[in-house]
DOVO-668807 format. One record per residue (C-alpha): residue in three letters; y, x, z; residue number from 1. Coordinates in Angstrom, 2 decimals, always signed. Example, Ala and Ser with C-alpha at 12.3 -4.5 7.8 and 13.67 -1.06 7.14 Angstrom:
2
[node 'ALA'; [-4.50; +12.30; +7.80]; 1] [node 'SER'; [-1.06; +13.67; +7.14]; 2] 
***
This chain:
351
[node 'UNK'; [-66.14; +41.76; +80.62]; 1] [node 'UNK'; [-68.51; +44.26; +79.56]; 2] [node 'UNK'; [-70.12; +42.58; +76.99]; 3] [node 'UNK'; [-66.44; +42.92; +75.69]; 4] [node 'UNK'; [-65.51; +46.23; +76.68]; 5] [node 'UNK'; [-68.85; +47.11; +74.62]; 6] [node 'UNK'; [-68.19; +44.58; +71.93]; 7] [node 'UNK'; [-64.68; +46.84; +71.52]; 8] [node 'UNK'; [-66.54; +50.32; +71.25]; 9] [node 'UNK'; [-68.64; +49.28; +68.84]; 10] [node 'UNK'; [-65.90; +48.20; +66.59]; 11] [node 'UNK'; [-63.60; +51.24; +67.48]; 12] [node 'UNK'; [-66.77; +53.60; +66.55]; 13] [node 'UNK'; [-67.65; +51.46; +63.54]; 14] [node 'UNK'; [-64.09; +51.67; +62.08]; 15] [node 'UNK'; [-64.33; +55.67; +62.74]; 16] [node 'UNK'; [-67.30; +55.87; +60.61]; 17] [node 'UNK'; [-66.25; +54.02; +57.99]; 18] [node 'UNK'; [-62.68; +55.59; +58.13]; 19] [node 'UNK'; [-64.56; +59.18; +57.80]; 20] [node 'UNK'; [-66.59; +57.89; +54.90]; 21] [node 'UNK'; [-63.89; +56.66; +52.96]; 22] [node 'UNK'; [-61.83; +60.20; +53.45]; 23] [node 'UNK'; [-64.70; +62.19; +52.36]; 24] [node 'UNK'; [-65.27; +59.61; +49.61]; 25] [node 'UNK'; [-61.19; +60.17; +48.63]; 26] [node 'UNK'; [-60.32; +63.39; +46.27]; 27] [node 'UNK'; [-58.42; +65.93; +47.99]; 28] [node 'UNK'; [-55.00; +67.04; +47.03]; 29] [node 'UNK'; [-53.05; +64.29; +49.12]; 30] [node 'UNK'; [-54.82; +61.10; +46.96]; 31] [node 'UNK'; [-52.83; +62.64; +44.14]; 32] [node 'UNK'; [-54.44; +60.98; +41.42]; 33] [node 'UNK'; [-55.66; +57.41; +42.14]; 34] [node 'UNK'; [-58.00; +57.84; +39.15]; 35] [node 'UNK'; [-58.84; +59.50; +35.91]; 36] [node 'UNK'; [-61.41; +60.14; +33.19]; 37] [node 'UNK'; [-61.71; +62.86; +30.28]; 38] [node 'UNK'; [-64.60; +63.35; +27.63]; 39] [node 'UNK'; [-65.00; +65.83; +24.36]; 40] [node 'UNK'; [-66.53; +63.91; +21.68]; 41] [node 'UNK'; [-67.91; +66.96; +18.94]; 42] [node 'UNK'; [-70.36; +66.36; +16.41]; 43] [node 'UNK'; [-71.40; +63.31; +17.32]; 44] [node 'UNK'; [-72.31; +63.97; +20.77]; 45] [node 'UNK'; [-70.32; +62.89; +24.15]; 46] [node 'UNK'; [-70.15; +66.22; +26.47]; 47] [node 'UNK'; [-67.53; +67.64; +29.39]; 48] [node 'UNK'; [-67.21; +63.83; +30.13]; 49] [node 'UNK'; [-66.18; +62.74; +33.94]; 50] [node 'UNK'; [-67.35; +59.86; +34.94]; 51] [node 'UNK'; [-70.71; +61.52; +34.01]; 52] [node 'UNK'; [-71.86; +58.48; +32.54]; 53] [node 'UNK'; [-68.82; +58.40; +30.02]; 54] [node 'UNK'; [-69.50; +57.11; +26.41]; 55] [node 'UNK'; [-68.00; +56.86; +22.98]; 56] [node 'UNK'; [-68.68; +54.13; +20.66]; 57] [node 'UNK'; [-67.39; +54.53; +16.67]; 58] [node 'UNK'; [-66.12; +51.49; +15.13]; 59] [node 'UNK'; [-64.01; +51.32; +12.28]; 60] [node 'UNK'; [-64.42; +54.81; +10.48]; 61] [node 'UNK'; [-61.96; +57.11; +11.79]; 62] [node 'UNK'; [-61.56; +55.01; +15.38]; 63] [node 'UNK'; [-63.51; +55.08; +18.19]; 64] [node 'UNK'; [-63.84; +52.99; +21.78]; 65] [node 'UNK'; [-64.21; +55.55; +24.86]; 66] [node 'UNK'; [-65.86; +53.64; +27.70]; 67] [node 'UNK'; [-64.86; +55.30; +31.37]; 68] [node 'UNK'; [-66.94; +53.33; +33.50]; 69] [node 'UNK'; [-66.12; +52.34; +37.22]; 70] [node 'UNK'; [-62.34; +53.84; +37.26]; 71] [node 'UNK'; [-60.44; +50.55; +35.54]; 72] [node 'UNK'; [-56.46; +50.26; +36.61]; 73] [node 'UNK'; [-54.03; +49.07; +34.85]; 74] [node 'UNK'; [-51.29; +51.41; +33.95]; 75] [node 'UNK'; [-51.70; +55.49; +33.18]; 76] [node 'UNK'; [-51.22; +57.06; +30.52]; 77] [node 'UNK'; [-53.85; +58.75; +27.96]; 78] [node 'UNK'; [-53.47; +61.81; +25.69]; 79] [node 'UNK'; [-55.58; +62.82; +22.96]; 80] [node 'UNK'; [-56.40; +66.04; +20.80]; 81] [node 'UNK'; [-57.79; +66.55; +17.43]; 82] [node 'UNK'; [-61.00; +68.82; +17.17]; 83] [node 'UNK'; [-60.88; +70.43; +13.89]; 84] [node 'UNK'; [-62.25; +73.33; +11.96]; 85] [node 'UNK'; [-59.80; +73.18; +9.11]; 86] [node 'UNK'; [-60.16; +76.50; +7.62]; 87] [node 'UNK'; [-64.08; +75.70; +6.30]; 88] [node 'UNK'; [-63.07; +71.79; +5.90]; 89] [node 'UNK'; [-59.35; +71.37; +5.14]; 90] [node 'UNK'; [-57.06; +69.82; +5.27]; 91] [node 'UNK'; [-55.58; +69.60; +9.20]; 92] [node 'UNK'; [-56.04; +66.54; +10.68]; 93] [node 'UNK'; [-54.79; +64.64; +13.71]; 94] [node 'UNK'; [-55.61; +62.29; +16.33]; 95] [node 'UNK'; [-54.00; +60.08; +18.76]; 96] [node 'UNK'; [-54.09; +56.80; +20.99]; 97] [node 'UNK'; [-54.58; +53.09; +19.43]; 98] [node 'UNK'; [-54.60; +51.50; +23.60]; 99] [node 'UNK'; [-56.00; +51.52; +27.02]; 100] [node 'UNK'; [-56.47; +48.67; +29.58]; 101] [node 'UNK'; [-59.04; +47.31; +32.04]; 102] [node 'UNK'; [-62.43; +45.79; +31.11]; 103] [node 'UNK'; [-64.11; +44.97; +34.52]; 104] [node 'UNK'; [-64.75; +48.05; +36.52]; 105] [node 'UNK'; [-63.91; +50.22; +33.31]; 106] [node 'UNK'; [-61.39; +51.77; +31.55]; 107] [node 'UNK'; [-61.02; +50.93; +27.84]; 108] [node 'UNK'; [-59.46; +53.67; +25.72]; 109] [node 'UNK'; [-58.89; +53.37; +22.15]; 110] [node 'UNK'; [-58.53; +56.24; +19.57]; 111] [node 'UNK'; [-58.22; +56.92; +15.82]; 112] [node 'UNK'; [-57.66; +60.05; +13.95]; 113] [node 'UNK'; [-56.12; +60.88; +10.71]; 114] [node 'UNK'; [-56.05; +63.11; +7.52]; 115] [node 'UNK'; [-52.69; +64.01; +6.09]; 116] [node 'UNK'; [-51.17; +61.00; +4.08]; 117] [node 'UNK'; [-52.28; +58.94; +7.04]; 118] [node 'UNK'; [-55.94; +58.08; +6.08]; 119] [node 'UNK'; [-58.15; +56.95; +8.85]; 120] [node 'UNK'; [-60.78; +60.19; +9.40]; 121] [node 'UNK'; [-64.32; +59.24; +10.43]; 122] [node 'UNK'; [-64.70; +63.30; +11.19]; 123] [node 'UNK'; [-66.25; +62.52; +15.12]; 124] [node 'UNK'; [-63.93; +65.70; +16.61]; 125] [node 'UNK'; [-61.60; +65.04; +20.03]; 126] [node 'UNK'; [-60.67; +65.07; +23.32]; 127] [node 'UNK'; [-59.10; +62.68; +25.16]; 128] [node 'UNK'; [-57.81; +62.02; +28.97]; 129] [node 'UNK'; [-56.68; +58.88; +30.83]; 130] [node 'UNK'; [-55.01; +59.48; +34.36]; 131] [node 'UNK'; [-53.34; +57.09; +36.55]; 132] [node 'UNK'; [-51.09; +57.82; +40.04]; 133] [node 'UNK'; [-49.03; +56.29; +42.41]; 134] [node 'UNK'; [-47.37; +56.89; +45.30]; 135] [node 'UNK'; [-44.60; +59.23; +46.73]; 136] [node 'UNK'; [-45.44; +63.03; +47.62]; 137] [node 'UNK'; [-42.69; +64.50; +47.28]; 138] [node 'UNK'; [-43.37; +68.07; +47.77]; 139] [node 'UNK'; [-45.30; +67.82; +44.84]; 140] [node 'UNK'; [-44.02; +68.21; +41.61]; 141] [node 'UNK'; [-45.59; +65.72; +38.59]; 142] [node 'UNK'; [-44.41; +63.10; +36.33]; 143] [node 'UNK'; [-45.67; +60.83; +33.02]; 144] [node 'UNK'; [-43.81; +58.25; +31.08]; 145] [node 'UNK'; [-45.72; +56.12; +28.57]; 146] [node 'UNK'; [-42.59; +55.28; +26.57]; 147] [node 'UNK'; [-41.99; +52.18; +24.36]; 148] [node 'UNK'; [-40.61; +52.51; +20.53]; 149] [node 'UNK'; [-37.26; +51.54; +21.42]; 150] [node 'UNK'; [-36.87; +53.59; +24.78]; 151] [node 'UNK'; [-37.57; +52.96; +28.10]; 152] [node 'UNK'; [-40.86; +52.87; +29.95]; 153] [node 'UNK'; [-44.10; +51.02; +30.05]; 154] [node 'UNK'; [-45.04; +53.21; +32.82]; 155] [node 'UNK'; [-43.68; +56.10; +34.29]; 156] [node 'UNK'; [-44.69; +58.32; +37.83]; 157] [node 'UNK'; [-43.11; +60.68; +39.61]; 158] [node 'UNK'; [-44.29; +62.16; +42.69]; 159] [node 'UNK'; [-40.75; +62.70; +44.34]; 160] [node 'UNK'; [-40.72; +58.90; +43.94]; 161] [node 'UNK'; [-37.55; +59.08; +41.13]; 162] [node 'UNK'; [-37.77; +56.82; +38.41]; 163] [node 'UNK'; [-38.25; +58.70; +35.22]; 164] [node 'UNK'; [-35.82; +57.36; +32.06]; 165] [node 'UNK'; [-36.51; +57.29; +27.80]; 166] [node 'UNK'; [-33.85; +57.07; +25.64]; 167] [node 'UNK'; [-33.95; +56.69; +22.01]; 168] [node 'UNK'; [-31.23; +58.49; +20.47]; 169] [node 'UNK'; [-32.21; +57.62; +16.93]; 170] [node 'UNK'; [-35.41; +56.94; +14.65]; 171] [node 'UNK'; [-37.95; +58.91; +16.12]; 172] [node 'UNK'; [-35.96; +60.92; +18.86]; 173] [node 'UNK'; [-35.90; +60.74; +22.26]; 174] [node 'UNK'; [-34.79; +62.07; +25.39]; 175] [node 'UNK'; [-37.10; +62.13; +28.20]; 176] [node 'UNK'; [-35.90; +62.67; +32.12]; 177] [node 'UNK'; [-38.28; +63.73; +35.03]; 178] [node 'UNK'; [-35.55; +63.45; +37.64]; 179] [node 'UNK'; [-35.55; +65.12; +41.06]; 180] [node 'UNK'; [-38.99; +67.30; +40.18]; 181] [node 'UNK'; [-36.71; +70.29; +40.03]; 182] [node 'UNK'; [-37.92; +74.26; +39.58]; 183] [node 'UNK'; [-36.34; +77.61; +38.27]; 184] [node 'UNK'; [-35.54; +77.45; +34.45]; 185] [node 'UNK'; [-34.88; +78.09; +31.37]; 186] [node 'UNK'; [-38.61; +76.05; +31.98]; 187] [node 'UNK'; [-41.55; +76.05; +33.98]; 188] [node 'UNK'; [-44.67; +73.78; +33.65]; 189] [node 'UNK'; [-46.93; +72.88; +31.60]; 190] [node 'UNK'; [-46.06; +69.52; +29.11]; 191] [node 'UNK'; [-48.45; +67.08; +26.74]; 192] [node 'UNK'; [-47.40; +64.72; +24.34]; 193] [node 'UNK'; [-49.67; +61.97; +22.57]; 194] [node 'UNK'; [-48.38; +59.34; +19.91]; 195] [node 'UNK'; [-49.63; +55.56; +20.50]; 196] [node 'UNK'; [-49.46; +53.30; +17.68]; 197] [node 'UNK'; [-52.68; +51.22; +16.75]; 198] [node 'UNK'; [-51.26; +50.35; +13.32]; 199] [node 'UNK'; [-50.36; +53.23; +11.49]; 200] [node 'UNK'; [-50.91; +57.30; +11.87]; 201] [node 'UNK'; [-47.80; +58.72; +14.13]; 202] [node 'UNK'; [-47.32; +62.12; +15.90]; 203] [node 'UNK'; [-45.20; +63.28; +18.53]; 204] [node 'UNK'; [-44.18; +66.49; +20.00]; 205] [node 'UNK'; [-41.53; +68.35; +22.16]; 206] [node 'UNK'; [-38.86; +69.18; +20.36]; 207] [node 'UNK'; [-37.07; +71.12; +23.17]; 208] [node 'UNK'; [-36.93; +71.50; +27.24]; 209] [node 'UNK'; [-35.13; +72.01; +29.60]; 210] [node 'UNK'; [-36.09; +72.76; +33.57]; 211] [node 'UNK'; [-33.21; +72.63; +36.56]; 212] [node 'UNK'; [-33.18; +72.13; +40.11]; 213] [node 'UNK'; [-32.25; +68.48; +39.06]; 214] [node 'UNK'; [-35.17; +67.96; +37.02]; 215] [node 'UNK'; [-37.37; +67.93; +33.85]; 216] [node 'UNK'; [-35.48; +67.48; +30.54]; 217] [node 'UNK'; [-37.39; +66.87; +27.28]; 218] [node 'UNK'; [-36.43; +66.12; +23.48]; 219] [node 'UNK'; [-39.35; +64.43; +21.90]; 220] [node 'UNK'; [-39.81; +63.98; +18.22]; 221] [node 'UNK'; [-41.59; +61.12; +16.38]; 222] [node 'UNK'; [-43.40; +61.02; +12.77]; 223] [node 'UNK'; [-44.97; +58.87; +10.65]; 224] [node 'UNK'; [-47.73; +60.36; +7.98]; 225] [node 'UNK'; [-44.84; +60.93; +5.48]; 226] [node 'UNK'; [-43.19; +63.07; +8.41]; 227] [node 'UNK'; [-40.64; +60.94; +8.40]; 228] [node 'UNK'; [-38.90; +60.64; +11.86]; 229] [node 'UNK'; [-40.12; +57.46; +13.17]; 230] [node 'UNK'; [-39.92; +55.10; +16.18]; 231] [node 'UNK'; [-43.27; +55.17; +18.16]; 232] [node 'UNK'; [-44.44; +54.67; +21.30]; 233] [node 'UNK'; [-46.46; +58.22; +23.36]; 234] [node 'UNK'; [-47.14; +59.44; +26.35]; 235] [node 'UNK'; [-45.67; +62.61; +27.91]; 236] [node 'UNK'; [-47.34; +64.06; +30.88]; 237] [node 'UNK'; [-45.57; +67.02; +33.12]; 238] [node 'UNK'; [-47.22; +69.23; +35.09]; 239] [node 'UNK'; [-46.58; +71.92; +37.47]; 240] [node 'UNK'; [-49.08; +73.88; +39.39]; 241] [node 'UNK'; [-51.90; +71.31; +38.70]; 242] [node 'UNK'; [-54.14; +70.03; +37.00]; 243] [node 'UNK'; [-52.99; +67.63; +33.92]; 244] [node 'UNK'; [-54.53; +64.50; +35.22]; 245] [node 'UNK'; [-52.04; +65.42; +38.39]; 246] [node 'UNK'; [-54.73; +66.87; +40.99]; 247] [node 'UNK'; [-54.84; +70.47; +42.67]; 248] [node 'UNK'; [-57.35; +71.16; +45.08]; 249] [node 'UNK'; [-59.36; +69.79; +43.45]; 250] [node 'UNK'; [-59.63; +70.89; +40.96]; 251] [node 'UNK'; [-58.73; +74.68; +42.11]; 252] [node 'UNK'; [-58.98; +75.32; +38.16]; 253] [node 'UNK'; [-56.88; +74.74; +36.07]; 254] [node 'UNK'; [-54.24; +76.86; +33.42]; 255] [node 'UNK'; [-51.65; +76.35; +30.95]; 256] [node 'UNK'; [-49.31; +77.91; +28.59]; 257] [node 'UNK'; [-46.39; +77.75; +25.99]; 258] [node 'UNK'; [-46.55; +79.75; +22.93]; 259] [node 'UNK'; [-42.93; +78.77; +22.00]; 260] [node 'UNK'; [-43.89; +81.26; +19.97]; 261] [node 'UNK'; [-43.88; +83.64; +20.92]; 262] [node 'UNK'; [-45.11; +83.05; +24.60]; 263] [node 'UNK'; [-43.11; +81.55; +26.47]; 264] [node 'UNK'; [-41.17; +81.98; +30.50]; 265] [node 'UNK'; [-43.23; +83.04; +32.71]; 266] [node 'UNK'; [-43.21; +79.67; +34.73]; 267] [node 'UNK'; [-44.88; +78.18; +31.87]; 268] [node 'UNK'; [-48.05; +80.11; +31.91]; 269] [node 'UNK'; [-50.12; +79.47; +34.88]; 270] [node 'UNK'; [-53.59; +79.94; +35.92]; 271] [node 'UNK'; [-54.99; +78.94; +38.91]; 272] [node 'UNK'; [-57.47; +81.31; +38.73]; 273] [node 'UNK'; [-55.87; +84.55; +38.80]; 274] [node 'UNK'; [-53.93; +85.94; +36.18]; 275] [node 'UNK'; [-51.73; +85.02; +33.50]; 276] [node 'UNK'; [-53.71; +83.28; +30.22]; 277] [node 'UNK'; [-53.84; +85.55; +27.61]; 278] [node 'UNK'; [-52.71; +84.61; +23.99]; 279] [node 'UNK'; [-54.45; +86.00; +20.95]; 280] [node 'UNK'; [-54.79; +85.95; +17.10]; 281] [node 'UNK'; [-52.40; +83.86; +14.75]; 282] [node 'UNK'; [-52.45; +81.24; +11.78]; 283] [node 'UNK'; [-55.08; +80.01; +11.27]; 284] [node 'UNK'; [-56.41; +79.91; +14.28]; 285] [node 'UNK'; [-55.12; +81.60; +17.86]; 286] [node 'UNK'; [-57.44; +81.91; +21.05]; 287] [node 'UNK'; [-55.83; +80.83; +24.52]; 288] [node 'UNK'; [-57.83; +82.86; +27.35]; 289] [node 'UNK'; [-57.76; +81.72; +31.01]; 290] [node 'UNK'; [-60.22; +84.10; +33.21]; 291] [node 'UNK'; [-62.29; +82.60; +35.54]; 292] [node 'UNK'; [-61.66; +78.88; +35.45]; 293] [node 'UNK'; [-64.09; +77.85; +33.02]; 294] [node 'UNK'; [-66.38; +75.45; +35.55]; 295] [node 'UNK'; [-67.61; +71.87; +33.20]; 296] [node 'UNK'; [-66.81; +69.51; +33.15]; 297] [node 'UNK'; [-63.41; +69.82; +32.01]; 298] [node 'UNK'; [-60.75; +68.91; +29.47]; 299] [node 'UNK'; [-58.30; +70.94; +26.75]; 300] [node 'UNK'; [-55.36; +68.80; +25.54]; 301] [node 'UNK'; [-52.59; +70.44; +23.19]; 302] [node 'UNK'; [-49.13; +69.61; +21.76]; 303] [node 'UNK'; [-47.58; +70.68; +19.09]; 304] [node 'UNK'; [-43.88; +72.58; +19.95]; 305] [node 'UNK'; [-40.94; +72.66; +17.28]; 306] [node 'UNK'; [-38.70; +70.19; +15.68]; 307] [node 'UNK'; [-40.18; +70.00; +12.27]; 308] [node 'UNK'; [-43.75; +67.37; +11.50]; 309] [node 'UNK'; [-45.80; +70.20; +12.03]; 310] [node 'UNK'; [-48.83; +69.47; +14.13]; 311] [node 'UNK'; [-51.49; +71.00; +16.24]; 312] [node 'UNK'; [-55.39; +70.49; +17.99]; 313] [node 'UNK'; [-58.32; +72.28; +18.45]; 314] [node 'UNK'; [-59.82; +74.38; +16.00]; 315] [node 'UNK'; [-63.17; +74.40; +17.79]; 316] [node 'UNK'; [-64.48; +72.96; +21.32]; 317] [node 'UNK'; [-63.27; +75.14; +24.27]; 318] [node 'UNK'; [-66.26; +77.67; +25.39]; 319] [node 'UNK'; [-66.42; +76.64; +29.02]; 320] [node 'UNK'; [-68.30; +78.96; +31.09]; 321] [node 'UNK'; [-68.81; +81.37; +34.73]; 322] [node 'UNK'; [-65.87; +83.79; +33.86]; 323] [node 'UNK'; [-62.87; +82.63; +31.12]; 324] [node 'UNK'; [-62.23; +79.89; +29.66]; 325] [node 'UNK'; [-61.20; +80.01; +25.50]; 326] [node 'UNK'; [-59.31; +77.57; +23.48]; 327] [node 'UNK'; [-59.10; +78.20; +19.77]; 328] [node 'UNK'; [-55.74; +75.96; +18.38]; 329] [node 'UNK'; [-54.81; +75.81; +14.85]; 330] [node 'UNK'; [-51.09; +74.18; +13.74]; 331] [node 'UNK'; [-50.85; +72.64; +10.32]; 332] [node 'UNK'; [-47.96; +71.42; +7.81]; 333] [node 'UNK'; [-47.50; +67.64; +7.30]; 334] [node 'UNK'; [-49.66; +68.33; +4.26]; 335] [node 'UNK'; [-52.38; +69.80; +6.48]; 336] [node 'UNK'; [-51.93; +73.50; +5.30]; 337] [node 'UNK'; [-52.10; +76.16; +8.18]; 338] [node 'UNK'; [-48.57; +77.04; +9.70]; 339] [node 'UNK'; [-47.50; +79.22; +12.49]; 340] [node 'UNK'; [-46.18; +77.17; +14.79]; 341] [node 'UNK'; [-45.21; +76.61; +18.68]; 342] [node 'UNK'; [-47.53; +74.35; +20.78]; 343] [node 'UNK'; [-48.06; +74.25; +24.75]; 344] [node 'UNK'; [-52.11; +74.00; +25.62]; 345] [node 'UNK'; [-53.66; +73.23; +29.14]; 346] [node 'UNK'; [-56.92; +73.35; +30.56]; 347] [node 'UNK'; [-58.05; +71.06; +33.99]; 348] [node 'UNK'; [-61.68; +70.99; +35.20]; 349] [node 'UNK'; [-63.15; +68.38; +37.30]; 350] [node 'UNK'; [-64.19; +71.08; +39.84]; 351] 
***
């Protein structure tokens, strides 16, 4: 009897142990997200990566394999921003994602970029995020779709649990719900948008949005290099108070903001470190301030905002550091030539 009665503590404290290793081992923020990866690739060089050990292979000039080793899942969605200095090396240029899946423990992400006219760009300049959640939490509020050419979803989340809904309404449009993550309007949020099409050059952007208490409503529009409205698959990620890839403590730092233009409600600019970002300068270039969340590694994404093919990215990598944290975007015509245009940027640090 008390070889069993021992036999019994043993396991009890055993399973205690391991159960407190596995929290601690868990990220914070209510397991909210199961996994996710992000990486700048900039001259040639892999930096702001998480998983540390992150790589980027080139392969076919102007595509590239990203390697996130030890976070593989099926599912997620990726987005992806050009990295482009387009007023000493024009034209604009854009980038986007080919595919993602599972290769043992890692996560394959393909990506290509392109020069007006749709010609592949060997140019090594983006940044690129893959996130994946599940689960129901539901007094958080964050949603994705990865959303097939025709309509409907691949893959969608919602953290209320709701099933989120595509629609195409005609070549290249479509109307994306976020159902039951409701907050104050006209909007409020922060939104991303990547095209996915590992045949031909596409873009995508928000072509209008609308928040509720019911929800998140979203008109996305679809180009080909032509900008043509086009069918496509993307990925649109929502987020509210958190970070992109869906966490929020942690990270503790992260930002976003709408330049509609000009700025947008204030529900749509958010920084988790204090004040409001600050937006600054014009076309060519403007700079996108957040104070004091500037902690590597992390990860800039932006989307281009408007109904016409403009398009957006980077104009130079983000200047990470102790205090702010600056983004420099530049917009650009279907034929590449600067434009003043809206876009929504975030900012989400691993940290």
């Amino acid at each position: 009897m008390r070889l069993r009665r021992l036999a019994g503590l043993v396991a009890v404290t055993l399973a205690t142990v391991l159960t407190g290793t596995l929290a601690a081992a868990r990220p914070a923020a209510a397991l909210l997200p199961d996994t996710f990866g992000f990486a700048l690739w900039s001259g040639g060089v892999v930096s702001q990566q998480w998983p540390a050990a992150t790589t980027v292979s080139p392969g076919v000039p102007g595509r590239w394999t990203v390697r996130f080793p030890g976070i593989g899942v099926p599912g997620g969605v990726v987005h992806v921003t050009a990295v482009h200095d387009a007023v000493t090396n024009p034209p604009g240029r854009w980038c986007q994602a080919d595919s993602w899946g599972v290769a043992g423990p890692d996560e394959i992400v393909r990506v290509s970029c392109y020069r007006p006219g749709g010609i592949l760009d060997p140019q090594p300049g983006f940044s690129v995020q893959f996130a994946r959640s599940s689960g129901v939490f539901a007094a958080q509020r964050f949603g994705y779709v990865d959303a097939a050419p025709a309509g409907g979803t691949i893959t969608q989340y919602n953290t209320t649990g709701a099933a989120n809904t595509v629609t195409n309404v005609g070549a290249g449009l479509y109307s994306v719900a976020l159902p039951a993550l409701g907050t104050a309007g006209p909007q409020a949020g922060g939104v991303q948008v990547t095209a996915v099409n590992p045949g031909a050059g596409a873009r995508c952007k928000v072509a209008s949005w609308q928040s509720s208490a019911n929800g998140q409503f979203f008109r996305v529009f679809c180009f080909n290099p032509a900008g043509a409205l086009a069918n496509t698959r993307f990925t649109l990620t929502w987020q509210y108070q958190r970070a992109l890839y869906g966490g929020a403590a942690p990270p503790y730092k992260f930002g976003y903001l709408w330049n509609a233009p000009p700025l947008g409600p204030a529900l749509t600019n958010f920084n988790s470190g204090g004040p409001a970002g600050v937006l600054a300068g014009g076309p060519p270039v403007w700079t996108v301030s957040f104070a004091a969340i500037g902690s590597p590694p992390g990860n800039v994404q932006v989307t281009a905002f408007g109904t016409t093919p403009d398009f957006c990215g980077l104009h130079q990598p983000w200047t990470p550091g102790v205090g702010a944290l600056g983004a420099r975007i530049n917009c650009f015509t279907n034929a590449g030539a600067p434009v003043n245009s809206g876009f929504t940027v975030e900012y989400s640090s691993r940290f």
